[in-house]
C-alpha positions as CSV (number, residue, x, y, z in Angstrom):
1,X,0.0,0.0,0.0
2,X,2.7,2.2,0.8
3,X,4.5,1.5,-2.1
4,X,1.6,1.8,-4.2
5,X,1.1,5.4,-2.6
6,X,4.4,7.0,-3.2
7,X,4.8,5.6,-7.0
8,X,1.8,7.0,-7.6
9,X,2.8,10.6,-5.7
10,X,5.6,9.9,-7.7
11,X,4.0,9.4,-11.1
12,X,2.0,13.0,-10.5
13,X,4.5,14.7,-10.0
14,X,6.5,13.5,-13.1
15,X,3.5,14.6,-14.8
16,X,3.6,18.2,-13.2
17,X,7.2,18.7,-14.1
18,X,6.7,18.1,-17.7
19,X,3.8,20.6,-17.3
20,X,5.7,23.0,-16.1
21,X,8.6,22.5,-18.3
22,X,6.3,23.4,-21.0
23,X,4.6,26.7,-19.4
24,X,8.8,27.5,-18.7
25,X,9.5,27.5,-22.4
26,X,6.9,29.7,-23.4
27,X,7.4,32.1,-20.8
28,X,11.1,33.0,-19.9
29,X,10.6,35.9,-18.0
30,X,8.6,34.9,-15.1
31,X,9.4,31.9,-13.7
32,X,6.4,30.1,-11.9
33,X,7.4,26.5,-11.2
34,X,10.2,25.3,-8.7
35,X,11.9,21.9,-8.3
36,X,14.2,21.6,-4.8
37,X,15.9,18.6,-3.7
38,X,16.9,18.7,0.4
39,X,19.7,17.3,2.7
40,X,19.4,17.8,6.2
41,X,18.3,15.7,9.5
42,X,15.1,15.1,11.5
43,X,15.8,15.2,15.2
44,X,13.1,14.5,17.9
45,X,13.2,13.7,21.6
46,X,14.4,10.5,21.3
47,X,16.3,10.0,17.8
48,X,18.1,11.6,15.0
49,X,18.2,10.6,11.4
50,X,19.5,11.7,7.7
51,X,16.6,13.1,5.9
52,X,16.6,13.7,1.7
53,X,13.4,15.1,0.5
54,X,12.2,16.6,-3.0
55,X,10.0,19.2,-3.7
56,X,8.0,21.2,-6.4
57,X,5.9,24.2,-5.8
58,X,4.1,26.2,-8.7
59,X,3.6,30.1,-7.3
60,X,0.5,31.8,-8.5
61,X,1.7,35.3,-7.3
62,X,4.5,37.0,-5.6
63,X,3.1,35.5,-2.1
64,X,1.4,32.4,-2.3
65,X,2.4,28.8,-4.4
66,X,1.6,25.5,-3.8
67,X,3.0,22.0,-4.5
68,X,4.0,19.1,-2.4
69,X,6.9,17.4,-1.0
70,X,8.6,13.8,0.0
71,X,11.4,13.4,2.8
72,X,13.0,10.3,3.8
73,X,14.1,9.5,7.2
74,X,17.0,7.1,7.5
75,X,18.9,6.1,10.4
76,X,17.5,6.0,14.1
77,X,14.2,7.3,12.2
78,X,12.8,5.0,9.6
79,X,10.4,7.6,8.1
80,X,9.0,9.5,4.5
81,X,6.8,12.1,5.0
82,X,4.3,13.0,1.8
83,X,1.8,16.0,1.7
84,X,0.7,19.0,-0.5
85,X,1.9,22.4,0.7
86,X,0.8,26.0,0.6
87,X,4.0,28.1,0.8
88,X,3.5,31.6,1.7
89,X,6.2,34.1,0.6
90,X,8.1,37.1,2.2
91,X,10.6,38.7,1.3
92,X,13.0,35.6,1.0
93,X,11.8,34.1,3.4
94,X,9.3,31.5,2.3
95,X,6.1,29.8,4.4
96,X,5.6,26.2,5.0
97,X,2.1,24.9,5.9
98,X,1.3,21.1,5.1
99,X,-1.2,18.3,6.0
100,X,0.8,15.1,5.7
101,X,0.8,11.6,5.8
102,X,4.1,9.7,7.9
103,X,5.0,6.2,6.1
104,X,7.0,4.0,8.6
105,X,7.3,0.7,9.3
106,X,4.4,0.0,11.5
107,X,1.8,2.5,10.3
108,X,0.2,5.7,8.4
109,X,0.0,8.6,10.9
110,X,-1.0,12.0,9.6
111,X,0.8,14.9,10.4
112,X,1.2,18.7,10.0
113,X,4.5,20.2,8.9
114,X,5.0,24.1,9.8
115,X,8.2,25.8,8.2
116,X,10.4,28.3,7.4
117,X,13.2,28.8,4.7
118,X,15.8,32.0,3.8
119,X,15.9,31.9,0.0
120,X,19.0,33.0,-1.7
121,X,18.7,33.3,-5.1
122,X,21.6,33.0,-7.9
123,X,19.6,33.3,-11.6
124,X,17.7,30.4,-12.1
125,X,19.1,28.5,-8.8
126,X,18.4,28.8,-5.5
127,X,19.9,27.9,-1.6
128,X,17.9,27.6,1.0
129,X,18.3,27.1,5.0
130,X,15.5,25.4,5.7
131,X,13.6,24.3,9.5
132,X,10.3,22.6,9.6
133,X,8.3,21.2,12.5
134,X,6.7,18.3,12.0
135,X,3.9,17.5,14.4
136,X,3.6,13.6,14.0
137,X,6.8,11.5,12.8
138,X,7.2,7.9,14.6
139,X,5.1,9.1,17.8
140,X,6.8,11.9,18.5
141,X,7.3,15.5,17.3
142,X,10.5,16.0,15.0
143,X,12.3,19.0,13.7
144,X,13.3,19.5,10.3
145,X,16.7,21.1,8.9
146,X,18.6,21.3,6.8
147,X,19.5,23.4,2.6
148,X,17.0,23.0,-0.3
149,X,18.7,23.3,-3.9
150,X,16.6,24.8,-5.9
151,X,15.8,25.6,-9.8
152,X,13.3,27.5,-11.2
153,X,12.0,25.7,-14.4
């Protein structure tokens, strides 16, 4: 089931890239669509892990974009994370609110991840620190850190 789950996330969000590769091309001024790829760690009262995560967001104005996200938890935490996002922007800084669903080996617990990132911007590229709190991951709340790479498509 889980498996089944995340290749079908997976499979949508393929889709949505090749979407938004298309809207890119014919419109290179404005930028719209996002990919990010994260390293970092997921620490919580009792644990720490290695966490990778992807991302894509698609911004309908200057402030608000959605999209949705993965993250893997490896190590003491044997978790992913999967959930659509609202990001909310400032600034740099950028706005995290997402329902979520936590995949680990025993069970499927929603969650709510609430975060914040500083994004630095070179052309087409980004960097971004990155801290998320994660209300449910393995029992037990967990924060989130870590960079996002970024590229505008």
């Amino acid at each position: 089931m889980k498996r089944l789950f995340l290749v079908g996330f997976l499979s949508l969000f393929l889709v949505g890239l090749t979407n938004a590769q298309e809207n890119a091309d014919s419109d290179k001024e404005e930028s719209k669509n996002e990919f990010s790829v994260f390293i970092g760690g997921t620490s919580n009262s009792d644990a720490t892990a290695f966490t990778l995560g992807i991302d894509y967001k698609h911004n309908f104005t200057k402030v608000v974009g959605v999209g949705g996200f993965v993250d893997y938890a490896m190590g003491d935490i044997q978790s992913v994370l999967v959930g659509p996002a609202l990001y909310l922007h400032a600034w740099h800084f950028e706005f995290t609110v997402a329902p979520a669903a936590e995949f680990s080996d025993t069970e499927i617990v929603p969650a709510l991840r609430l975060g914040t990132a500083y994004k630095f911007e070179i052309d087409r590229f980004s960097v971004s620190p990155s801290l998320f709190f994660d209300t449910e991951r393995v029992e037990a709340p967990s924060w989130v850190y870590g960079l996002s790479f970024g590229y505008e498509l």
